[in-house]
C-alpha positions as CSV (number, residue, x, y, z in Angstrom):
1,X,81.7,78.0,85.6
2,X,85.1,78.4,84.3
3,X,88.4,79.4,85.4
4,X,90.6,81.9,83.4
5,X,94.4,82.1,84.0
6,X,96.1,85.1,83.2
7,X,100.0,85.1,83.7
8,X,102.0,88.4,83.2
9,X,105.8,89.2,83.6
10,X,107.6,92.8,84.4
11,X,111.7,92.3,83.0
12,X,114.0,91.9,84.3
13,X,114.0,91.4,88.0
14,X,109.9,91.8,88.5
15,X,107.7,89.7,87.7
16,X,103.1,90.2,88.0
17,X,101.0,86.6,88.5
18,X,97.6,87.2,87.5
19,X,94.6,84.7,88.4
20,X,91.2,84.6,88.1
21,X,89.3,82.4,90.7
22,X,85.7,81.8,91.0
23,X,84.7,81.9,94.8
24,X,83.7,79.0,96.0
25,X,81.0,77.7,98.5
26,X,83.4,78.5,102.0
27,X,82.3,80.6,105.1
28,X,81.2,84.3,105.4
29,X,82.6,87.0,107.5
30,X,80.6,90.1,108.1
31,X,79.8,92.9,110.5
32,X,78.9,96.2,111.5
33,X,81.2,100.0,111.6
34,X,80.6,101.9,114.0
35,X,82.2,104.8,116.0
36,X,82.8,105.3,119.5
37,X,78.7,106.6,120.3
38,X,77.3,103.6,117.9
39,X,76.9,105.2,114.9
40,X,77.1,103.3,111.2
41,X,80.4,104.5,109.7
42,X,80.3,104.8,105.8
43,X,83.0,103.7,103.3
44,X,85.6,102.5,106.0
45,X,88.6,100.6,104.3
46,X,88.2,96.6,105.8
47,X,90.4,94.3,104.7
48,X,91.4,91.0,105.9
49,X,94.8,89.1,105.7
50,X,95.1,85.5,105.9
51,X,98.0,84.3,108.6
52,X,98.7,81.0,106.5
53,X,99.7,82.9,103.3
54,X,99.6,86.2,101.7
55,X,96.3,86.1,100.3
56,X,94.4,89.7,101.1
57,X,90.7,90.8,100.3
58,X,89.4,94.1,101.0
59,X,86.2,96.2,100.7
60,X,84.6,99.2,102.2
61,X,81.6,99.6,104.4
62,X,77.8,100.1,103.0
63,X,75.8,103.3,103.7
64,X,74.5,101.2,106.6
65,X,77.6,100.6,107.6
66,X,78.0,97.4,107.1
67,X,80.7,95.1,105.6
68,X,80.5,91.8,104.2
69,X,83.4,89.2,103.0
70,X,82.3,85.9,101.0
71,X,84.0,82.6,100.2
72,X,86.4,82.8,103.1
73,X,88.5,79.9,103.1
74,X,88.5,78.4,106.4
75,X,91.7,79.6,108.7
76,X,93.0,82.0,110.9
77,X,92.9,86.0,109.8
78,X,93.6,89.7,110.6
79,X,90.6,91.7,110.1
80,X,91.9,95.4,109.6
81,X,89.6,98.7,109.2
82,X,90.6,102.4,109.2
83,X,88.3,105.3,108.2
84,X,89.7,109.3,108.6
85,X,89.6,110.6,112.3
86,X,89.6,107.4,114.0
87,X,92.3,105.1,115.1
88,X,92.8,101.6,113.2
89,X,90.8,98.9,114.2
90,X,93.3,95.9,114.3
91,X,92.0,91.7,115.7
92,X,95.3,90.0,115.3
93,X,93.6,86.6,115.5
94,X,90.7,85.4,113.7
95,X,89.6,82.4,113.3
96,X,87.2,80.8,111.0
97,X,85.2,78.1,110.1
98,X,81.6,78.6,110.2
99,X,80.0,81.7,108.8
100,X,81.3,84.7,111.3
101,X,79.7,87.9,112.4
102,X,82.7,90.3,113.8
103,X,81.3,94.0,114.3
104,X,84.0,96.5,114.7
105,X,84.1,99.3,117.1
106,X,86.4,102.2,116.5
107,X,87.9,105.0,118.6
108,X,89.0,108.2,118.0
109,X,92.4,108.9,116.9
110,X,95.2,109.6,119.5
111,X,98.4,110.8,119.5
112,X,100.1,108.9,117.3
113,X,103.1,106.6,119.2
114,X,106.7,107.0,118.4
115,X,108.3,103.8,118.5
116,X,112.9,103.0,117.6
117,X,113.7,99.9,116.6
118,X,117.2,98.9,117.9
119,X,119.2,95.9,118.4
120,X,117.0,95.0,121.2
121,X,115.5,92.2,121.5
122,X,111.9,94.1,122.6
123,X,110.5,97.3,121.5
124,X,112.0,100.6,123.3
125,X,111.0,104.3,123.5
126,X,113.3,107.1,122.6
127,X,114.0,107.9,126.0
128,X,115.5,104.0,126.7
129,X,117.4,103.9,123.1
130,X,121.3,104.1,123.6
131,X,123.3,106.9,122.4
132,X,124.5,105.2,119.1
133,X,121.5,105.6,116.8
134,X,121.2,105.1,112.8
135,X,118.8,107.4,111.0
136,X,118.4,106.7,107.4
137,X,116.4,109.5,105.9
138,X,114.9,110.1,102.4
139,X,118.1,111.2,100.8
140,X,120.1,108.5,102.3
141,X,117.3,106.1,100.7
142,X,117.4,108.1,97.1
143,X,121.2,107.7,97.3
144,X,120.7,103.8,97.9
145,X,118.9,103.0,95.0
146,X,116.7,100.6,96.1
147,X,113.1,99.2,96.2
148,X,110.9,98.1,98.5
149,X,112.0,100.0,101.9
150,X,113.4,97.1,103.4
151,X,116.4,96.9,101.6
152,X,117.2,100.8,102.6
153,X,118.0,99.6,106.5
154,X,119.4,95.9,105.9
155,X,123.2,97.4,105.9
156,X,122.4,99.8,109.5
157,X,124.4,98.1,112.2
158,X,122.6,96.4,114.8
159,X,119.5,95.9,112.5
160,X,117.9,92.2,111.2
161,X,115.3,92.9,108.9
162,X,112.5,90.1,109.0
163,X,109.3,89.9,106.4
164,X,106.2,88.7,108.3
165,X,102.5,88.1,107.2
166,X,99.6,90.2,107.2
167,X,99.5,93.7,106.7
168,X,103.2,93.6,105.9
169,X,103.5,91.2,103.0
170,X,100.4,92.9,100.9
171,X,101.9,91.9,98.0
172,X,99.0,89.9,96.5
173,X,95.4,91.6,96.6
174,X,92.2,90.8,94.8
175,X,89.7,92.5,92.7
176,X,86.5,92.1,91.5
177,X,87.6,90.9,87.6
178,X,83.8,91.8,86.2
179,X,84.3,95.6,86.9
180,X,87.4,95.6,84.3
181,X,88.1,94.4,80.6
182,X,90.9,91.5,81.2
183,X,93.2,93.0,78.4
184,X,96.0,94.1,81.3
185,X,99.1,95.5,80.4
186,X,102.0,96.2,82.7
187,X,103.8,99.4,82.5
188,X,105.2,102.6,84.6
189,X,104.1,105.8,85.7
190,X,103.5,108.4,83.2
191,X,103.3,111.9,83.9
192,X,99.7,113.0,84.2
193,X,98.3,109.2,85.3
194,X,95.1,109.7,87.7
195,X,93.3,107.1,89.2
196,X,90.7,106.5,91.9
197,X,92.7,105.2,94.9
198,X,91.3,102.6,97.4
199,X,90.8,104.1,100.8
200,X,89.5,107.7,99.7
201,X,86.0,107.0,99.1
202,X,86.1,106.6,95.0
203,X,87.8,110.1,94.7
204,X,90.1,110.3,91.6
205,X,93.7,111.5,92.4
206,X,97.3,112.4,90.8
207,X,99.4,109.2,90.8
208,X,102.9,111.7,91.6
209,X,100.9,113.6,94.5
210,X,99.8,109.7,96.3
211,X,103.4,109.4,95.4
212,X,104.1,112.5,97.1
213,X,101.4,111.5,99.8
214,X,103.1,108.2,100.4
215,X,106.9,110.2,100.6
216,X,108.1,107.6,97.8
217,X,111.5,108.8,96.3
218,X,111.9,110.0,92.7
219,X,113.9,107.5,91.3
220,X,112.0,104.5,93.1
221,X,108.6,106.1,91.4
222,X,109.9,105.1,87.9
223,X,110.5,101.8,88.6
224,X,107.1,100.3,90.1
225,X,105.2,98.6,88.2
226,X,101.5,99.7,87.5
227,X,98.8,97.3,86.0
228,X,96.7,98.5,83.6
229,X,93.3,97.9,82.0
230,X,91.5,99.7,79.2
231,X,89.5,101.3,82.2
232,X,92.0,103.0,83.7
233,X,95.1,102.1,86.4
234,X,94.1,99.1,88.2
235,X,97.0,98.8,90.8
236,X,99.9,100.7,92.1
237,X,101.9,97.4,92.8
238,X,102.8,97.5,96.3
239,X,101.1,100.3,96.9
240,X,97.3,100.5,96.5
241,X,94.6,99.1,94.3
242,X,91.8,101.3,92.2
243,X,88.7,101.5,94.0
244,X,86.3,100.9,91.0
245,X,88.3,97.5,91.0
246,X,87.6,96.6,94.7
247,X,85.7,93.3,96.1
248,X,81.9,93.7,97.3
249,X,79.3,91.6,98.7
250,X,78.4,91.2,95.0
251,X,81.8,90.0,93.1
252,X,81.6,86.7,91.3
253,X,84.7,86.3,90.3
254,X,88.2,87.4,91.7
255,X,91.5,89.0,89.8
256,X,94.5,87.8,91.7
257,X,97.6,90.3,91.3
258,X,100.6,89.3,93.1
259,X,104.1,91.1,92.8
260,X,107.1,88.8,92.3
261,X,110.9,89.5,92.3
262,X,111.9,86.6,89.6
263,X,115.7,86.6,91.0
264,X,115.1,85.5,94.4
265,X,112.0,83.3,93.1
266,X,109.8,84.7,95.9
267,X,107.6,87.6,96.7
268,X,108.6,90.9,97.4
């Protein structure tokens, strides 16, 4: 087989790293969905994050229920799932090296937790926070300027912001580069630009209302990058993939996007 390198760059301060990899021969990890009585749940979003890099893949569950991840490379992982009305599934510590069977259980949704960060060296509740708090809100963030959300709090007093793996650092995804025509462009958001995002079971949706969705401000909207085939909108850089791009059991060959801030020389 043969490896294709595709290398693409967004002026002036972002730049998109495109690979294709073949999968090699390297372990399996695979499993069963299933809600709280036992039941196969259809079309959860699983992904899995690798803990020695950034490297993500993701896919959704069969009508069986069942998902499937192929040429792992040997490591420790988080294994993530979420499907609508029950509560994320999250194993912080995976390891492999043999081919792996890892079913996943979920529960139903609960209240969902309310959690400050402060100064504090450990996590507190609002009811422990002291009386000096800083709330940046959407129009204190449209007023800032700036892009990705961690640069809206690095000036609050009292607050060290710190970029950790997994979930977190999804700046790099893959995609199954057989469903696509590898003539990618890089551009922004157009009025009118639809595409199928991943997570909503193949259903084709407004790029400003996931915008809207996602509470993304205005004037951060026109500045992130979207990749683009002849198919159609392949990802929302930072924000989510295509689903007609996603990996399956069945994906030969991988499209590596990663987002890059040329400036600072590392990812974003």
């Amino acid at each position: 087989m043969t490896t294709k390198l595709l290398v693409l760059f967004y002026a002036p301060a972002i730049a998109m790293a495109m690979a294709v990899a073949i999968a090699g021969e390297a372990p399996s990890v695979s499993g069963s969905v299933k809600d709280p009585q036992g039941r196969p749940v259809i079309s959860a979003a699983v992904s899995l994050f690798s803990r020695s890099s950034t490297t993500a893949a993701a896919t959704t569950s069969s009508s069986q229920g069942v998902y499937r991840f192929e040429a792992v490379a040997p490591g420790d992982y988080i294994l993530r799932a979420d499907a609508p009305g029950f509560a994320v599934f999250l194993e912080e510590r995976l390891h492999v090296d043999a081919p792996l069977t890892r079913d996943i259980s979920f529960a139903l949704a609960g209240v969902r937790e309310q959690v400050v960060v402060t100064a504090s060296g450990t996590s507190q509740s609002p009811d422990e926070v002291s009386k000096s708090v800083t709330v940046i809100d959407r129009s204190e963030i449209e007023q800032r300027d700036v892009f990705p959300l961690a640069n809206a709090v690095d000036l609050a007093p009292g607050v060290r912001v710190q970029t950790l793996g997994g979930p977190g650092r999804a700046v790099r995804v893959l995609l199954d580069a057989d469903r696509m025509t590898l003539d990618l462009c890089v551009r922004t958001w157009r009025p009118g630009d639809r595409f199928h995002p991943f997570g909503f079971g193949g259903h084709q949706k407004k790029l400003q209302d996931l915008f809207a969705d996602l509470k993304v401000p205005r004037p951060v909207r026109a500045r992130i990058p979207l990749v683009v085939a002849p198919e159609g909108i392949v990802w929302v850089a930072g924000y989510r993939t295509d689903h007609r791009f996603r990996v399956t059991a069945s994906t030969r060959h991988l499209l590596r996007l990663a987002l890059m801030d040329r400036e600072r020389k590392e990812f974003v």
